[in-house]
C-alpha positions as CSV (number, residue, x, y, z in Angstrom):
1,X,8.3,33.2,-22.9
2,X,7.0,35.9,-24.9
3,X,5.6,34.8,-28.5
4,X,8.2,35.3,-31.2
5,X,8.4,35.7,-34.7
6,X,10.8,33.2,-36.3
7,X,12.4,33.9,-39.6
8,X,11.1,32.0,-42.4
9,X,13.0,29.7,-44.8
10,X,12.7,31.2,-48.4
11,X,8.9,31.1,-49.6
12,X,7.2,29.5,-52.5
13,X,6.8,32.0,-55.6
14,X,3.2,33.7,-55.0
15,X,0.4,33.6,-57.9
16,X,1.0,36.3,-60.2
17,X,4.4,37.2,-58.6
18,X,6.9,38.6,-61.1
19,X,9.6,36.2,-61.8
20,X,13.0,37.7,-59.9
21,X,10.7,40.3,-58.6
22,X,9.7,41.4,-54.8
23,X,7.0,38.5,-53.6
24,X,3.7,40.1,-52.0
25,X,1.5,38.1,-49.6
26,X,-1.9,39.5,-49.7
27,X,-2.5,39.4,-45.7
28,X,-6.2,40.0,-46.2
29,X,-6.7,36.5,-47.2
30,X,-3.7,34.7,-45.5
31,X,-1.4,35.6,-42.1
32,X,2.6,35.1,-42.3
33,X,3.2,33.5,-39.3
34,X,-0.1,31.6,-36.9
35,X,1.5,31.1,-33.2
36,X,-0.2,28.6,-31.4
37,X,0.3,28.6,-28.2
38,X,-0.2,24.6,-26.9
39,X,0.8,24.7,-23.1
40,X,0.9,27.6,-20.7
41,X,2.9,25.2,-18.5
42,X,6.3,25.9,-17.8
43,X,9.3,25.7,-15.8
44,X,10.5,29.3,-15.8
45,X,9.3,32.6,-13.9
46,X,9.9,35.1,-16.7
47,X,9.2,38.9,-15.6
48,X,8.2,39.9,-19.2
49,X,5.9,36.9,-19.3
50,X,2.9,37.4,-21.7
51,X,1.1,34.0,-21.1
52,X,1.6,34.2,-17.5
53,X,2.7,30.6,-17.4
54,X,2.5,28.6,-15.1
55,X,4.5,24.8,-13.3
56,X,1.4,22.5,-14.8
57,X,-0.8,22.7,-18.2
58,X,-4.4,24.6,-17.6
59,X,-7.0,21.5,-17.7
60,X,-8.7,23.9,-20.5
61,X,-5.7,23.0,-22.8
62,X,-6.8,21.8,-26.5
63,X,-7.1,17.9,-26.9
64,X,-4.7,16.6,-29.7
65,X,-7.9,16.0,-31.6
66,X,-8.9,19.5,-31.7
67,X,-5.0,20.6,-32.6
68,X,-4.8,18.7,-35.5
69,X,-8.3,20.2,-36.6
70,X,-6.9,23.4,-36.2
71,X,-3.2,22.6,-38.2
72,X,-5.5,20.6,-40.9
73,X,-7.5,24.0,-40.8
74,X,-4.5,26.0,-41.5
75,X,-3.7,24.1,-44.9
76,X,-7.2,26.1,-46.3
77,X,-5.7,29.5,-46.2
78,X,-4.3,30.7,-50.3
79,X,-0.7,30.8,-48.7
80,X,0.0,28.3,-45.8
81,X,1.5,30.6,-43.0
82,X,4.4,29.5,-40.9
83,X,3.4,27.6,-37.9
84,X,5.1,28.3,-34.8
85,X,4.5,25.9,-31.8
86,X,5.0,28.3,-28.6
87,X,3.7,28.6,-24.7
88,X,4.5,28.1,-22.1
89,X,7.0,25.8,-22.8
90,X,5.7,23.5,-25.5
91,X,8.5,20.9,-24.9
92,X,5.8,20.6,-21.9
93,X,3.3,18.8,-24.0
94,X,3.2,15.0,-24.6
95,X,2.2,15.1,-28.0
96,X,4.5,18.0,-29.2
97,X,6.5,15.6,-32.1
98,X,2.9,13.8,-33.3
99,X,1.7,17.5,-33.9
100,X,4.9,18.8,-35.6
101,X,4.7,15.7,-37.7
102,X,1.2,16.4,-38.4
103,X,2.0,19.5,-39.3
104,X,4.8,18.7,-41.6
105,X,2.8,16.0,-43.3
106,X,0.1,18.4,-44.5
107,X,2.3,21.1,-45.8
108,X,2.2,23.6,-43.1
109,X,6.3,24.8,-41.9
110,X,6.3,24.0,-38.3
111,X,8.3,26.0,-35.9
112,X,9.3,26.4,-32.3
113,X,10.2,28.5,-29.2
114,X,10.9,26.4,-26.4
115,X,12.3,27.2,-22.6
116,X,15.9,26.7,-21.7
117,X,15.2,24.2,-19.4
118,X,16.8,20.6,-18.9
119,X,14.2,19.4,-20.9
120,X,16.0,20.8,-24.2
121,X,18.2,17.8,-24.4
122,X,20.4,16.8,-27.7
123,X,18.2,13.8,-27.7
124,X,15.1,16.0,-27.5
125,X,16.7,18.5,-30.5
126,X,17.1,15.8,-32.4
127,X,13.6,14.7,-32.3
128,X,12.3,18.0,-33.5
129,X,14.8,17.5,-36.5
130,X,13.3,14.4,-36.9
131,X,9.7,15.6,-36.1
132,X,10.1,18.1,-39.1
133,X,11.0,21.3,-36.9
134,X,12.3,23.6,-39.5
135,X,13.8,26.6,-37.5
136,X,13.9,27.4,-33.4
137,X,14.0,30.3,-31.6
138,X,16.0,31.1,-28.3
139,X,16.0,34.0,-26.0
140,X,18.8,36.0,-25.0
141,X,18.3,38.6,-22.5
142,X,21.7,40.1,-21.8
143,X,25.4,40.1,-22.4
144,X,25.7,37.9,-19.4
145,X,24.7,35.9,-16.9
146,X,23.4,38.0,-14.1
147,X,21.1,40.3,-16.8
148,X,19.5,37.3,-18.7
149,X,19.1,35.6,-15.6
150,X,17.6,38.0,-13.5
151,X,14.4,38.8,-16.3
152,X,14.0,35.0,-16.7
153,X,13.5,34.2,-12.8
154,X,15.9,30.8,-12.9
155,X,19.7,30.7,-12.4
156,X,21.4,29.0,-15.0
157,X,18.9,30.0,-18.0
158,X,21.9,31.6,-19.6
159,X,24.5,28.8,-19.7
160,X,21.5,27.0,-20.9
161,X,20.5,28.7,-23.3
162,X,23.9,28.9,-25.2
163,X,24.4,25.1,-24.8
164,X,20.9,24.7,-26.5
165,X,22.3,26.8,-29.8
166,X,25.3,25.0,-29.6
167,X,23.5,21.6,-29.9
168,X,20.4,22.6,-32.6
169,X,23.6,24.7,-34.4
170,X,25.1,20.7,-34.6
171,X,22.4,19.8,-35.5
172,X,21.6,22.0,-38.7
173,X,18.5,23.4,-37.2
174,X,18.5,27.5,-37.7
175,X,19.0,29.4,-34.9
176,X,16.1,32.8,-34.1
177,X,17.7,35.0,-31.3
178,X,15.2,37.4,-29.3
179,X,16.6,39.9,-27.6
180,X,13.7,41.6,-24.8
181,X,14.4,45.4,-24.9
182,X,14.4,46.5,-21.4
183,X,16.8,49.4,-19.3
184,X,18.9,46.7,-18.6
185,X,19.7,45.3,-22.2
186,X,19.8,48.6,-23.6
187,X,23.0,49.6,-22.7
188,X,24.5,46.1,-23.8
189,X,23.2,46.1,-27.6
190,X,26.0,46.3,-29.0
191,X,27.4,43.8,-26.6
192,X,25.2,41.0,-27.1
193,X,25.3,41.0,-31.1
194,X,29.2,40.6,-31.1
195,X,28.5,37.2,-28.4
196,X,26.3,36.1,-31.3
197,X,28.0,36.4,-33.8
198,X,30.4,33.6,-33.6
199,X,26.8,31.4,-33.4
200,X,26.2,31.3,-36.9
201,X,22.3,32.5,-36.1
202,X,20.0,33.5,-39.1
203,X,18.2,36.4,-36.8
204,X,18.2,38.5,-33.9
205,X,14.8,39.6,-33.1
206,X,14.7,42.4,-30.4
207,X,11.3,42.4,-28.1
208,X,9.8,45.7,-27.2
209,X,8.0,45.7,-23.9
210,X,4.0,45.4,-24.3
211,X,2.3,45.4,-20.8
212,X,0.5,42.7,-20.8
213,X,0.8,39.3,-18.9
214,X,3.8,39.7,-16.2
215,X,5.1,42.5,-18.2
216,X,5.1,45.8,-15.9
217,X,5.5,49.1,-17.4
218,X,9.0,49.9,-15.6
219,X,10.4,47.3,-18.6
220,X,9.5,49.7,-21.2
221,X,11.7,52.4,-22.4
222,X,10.9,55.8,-23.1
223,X,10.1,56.8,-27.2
224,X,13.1,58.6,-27.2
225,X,15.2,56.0,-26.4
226,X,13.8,53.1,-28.5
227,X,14.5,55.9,-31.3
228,X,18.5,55.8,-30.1
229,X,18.1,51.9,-30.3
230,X,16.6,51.5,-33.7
231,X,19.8,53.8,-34.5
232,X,22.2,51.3,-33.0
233,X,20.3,48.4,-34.7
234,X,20.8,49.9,-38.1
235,X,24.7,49.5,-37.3
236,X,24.5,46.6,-35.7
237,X,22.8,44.9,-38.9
238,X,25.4,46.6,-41.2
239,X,28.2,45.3,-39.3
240,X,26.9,41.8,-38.5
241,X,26.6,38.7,-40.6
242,X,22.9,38.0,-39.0
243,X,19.4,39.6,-39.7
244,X,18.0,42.3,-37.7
245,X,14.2,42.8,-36.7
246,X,12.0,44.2,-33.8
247,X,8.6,42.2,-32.5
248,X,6.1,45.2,-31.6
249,X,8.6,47.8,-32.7
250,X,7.0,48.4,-36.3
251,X,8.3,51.8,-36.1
252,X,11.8,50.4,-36.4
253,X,10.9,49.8,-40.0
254,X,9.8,53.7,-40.8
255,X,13.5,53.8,-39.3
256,X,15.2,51.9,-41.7
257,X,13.5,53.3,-44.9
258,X,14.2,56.7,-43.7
259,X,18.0,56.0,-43.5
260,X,17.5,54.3,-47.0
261,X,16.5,57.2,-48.2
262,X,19.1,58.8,-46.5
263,X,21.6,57.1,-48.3
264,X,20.5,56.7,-51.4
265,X,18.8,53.0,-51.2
266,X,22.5,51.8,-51.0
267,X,22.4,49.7,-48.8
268,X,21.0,46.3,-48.6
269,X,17.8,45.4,-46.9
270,X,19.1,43.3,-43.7
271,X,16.0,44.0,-41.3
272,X,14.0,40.7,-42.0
273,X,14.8,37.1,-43.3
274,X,12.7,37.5,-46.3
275,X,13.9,40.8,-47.6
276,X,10.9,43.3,-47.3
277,X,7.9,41.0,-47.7
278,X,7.1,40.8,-43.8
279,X,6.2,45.2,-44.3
280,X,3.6,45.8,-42.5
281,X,2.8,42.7,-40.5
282,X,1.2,43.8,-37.2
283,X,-1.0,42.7,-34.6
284,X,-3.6,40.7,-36.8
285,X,-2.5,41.9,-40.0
286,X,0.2,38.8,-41.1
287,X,-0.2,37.8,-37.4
288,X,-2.5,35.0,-36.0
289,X,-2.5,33.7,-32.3
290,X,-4.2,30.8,-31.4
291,X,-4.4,30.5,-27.4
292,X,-4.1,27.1,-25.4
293,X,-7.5,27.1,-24.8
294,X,-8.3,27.5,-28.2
295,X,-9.0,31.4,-28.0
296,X,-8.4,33.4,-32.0
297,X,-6.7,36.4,-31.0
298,X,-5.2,39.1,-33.5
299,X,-1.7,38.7,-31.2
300,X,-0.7,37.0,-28.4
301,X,0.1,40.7,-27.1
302,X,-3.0,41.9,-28.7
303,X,-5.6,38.9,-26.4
304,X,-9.2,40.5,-28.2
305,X,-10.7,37.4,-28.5
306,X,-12.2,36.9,-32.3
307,X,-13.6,33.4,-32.1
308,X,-12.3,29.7,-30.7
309,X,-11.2,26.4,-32.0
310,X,-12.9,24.2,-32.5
311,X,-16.3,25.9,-32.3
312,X,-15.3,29.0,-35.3
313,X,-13.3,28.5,-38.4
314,X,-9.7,30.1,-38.2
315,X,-9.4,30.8,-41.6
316,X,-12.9,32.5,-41.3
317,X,-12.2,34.6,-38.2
318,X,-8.7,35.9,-39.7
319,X,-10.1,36.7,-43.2
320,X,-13.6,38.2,-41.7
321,X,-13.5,39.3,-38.2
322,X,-14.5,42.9,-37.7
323,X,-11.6,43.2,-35.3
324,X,-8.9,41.8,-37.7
325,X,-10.2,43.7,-40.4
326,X,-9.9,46.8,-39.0
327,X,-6.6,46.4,-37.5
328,X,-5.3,45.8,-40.9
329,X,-6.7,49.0,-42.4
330,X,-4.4,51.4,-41.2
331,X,-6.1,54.2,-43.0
332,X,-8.9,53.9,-40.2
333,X,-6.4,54.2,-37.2
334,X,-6.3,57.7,-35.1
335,X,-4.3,60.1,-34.1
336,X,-0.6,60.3,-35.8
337,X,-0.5,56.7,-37.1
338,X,-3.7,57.4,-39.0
339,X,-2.3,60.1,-41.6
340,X,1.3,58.9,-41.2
341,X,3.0,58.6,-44.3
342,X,4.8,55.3,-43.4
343,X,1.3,53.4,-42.0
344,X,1.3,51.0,-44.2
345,X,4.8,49.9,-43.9
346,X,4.6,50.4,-40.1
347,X,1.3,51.2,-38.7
348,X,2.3,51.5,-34.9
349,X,2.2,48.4,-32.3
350,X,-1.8,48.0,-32.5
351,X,-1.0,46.3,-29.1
352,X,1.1,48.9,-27.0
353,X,-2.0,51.1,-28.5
354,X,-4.5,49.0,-26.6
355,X,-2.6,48.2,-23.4
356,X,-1.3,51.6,-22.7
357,X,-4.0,53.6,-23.8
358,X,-6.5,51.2,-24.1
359,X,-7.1,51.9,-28.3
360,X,-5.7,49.3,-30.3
361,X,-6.4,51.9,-33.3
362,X,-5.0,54.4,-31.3
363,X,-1.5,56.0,-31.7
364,X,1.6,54.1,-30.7
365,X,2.9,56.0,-27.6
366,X,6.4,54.5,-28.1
367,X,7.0,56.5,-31.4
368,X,8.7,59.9,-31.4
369,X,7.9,60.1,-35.5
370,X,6.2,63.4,-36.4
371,X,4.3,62.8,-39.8
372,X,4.1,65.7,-42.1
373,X,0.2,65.4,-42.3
374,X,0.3,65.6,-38.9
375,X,2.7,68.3,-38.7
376,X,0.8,70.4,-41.2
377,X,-2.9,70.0,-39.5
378,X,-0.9,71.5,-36.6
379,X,0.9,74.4,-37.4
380,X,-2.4,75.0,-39.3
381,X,-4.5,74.9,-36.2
382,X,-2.4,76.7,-34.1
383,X,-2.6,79.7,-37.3
């Protein structure tokens, strides 16, 4: 599966954070969330599939030695990101628990995404608990069995899949939902949140198409329709006891503040498990993706390769890469998302940028958002 973006228990208090006041990571120096992605081995044929996995693990996989180099690494940042253990099917890896432990031990929040497959066992669940796994993240892909099915290539994903949350839910490991946003699950929104519900989940998490991997462009929607989405999102969130947030669909953000503003700021701020302080995370601004093969990438839907483990230093290559730096100045990117008013909030999928134009600075094509700046320079040059 697709990389996700699990929501994070409740942080530590940030140097020079006002007490009761909004926390502020400063993501020049430190990333929210570092997916590292240990196996590209896996038992499921996903159509949306970004890491292309595969049945076996590529022989270029990092040694355990070089893994906990990189985890011990992580500890060096000013704020220890979220760790989140992905593939692939990391369940596929021998020494999954002694790397979660590890992990744990140092300080560093370890999380997971793993395949519904009968290797996801209540024994196996347990063992994360026990491990120090502190929040897992399962895919849904449709109101039923046929839809989710039919994206992740396996029959029986879906019965799978619900048995897993009931078992972690047992368990009193929190529950991450991601929903992948395709013509078929569009018309079941609405559908899928209310089969949630009763499932006690801390966040759904809707995925929107970047072509990359297995992902082919028929799986995307149009910019106007993501637009209707974002609108059914923002009921679905008022009318729903879990969090709501979309994973290269920034622009859902610029959504939600404009209906804030709509309504006065009434209403509360449901769009992320830590309130507002994930704003403006994007491809390698908050984000950090480590590939099997030890390859520093700003995303994994963003694969610009920025150094490698164990040769570079991570912290390093996130704080000074050219690449990463740029991608989190927004005031550098072109066309609309350059002089948009909400770029710093939002700043556009730097990913669907690259892979359907081939710019990651570029405008997001997916966004139907007219900024006034933008508006203005036109009507001007067409005086």
């Amino acid at each position: 599966m697709s990389h996700t973006h699990p929501a994070v228990p409740a942080p530590r208090p940030a140097a020079g954070a006002r007490p009761g006041g909004p926390r502020r990571r400063n993501f020049d120096q430190s990333p929210l969330i570092v997916f590292y992605e240990i196996t590209k081995a896996c038992d499921l044929v996903c159509l949306h599939c970004r890491a292309r996995a595969q049945p076996r693990a590529h022989p270029d996989e990092m040694t355990t030695v070089d893994s906990i180099k990189l985890i011990d690494q992580l500890t060096r940042f000013p704020e220890p990101p979220l760790l989140v253990f992905t593939g692939g099917d990391p369940l596929k890896r021998a020494d999954l628990f002694e790397l979660i432990r590890h992990a744990r031990a140092v300080g560093i929040e370890p999380a997971i995404t793993p395949s519904p497959t009968p290797l996801v066992t209540a024994e196996a669940l347990a063992k994360l608990k026990e491990a120090g796994i502190g929040r897992m993240a399962v895919s849904i892909d449709g109101a039923d069995a046929a839809t989710h099915d039919k994206l992740r290539g396996v029959a029986g994903s879906f019965a799978m899949t619900h048995r897993i949350m009931d078992d972690a839910r047992a368990l009193g490991i929190p529950i991450q939902v991601n929903t992948t946003l395709t013509p078929d699950t569009y018309d079941q929104l609405e559908a899928i949140a209310d089969m949630l519900e009763p499932h006690g989940i801390a966040l759904w998490s809707l995925f929107l198409i970047i072509p990359v991997g297995r992902a082919s462009k028929k799986l995307r929607l149009d910019a106007e329709r993501y637009e209707r989405a974002f609108e059914r999102l923002w009921r679905i969130s008022r009318e729903h006891s879990f969090m709501v947030k979309t994973t290269e669909g920034m622009h859902y953000r610029r959504y939600v503040l404009q209906m804030r503003k709509a309504l006065g700021k009434s209403e509360p701020m449901k769009t992320s498990a830590r309130g507002w302080e994930g704003a403006g995370v994007n491809d390698g601004r908050g984000i950090l993706f480590i590939s099997h093969a030890g390859l520093i990438h700003p995303s994994g839907f963003l694969p610009m390769t920025c150094g490698m483990v164990p040769f570079n230093d991570v912290v390093e290559v996130y704080q000074k890469s050219p690449i990463f730096r740029r991608l989190r100045d927004a005031d550098s990117f072109g066309g609309k998302c350059g002089v948009c008013e909400y770029r710093h909030i939002c700043g556009g999928s730097r990913a669907r940028a690259a892979a359907v134009d081939g710019d990651p600075f570029g405008s997001d094509p997916d966004c139907v958002y007219v900024p006034h700046a933008w508006d203005e320079a036109a009507k001007t040059a067409g005086a």
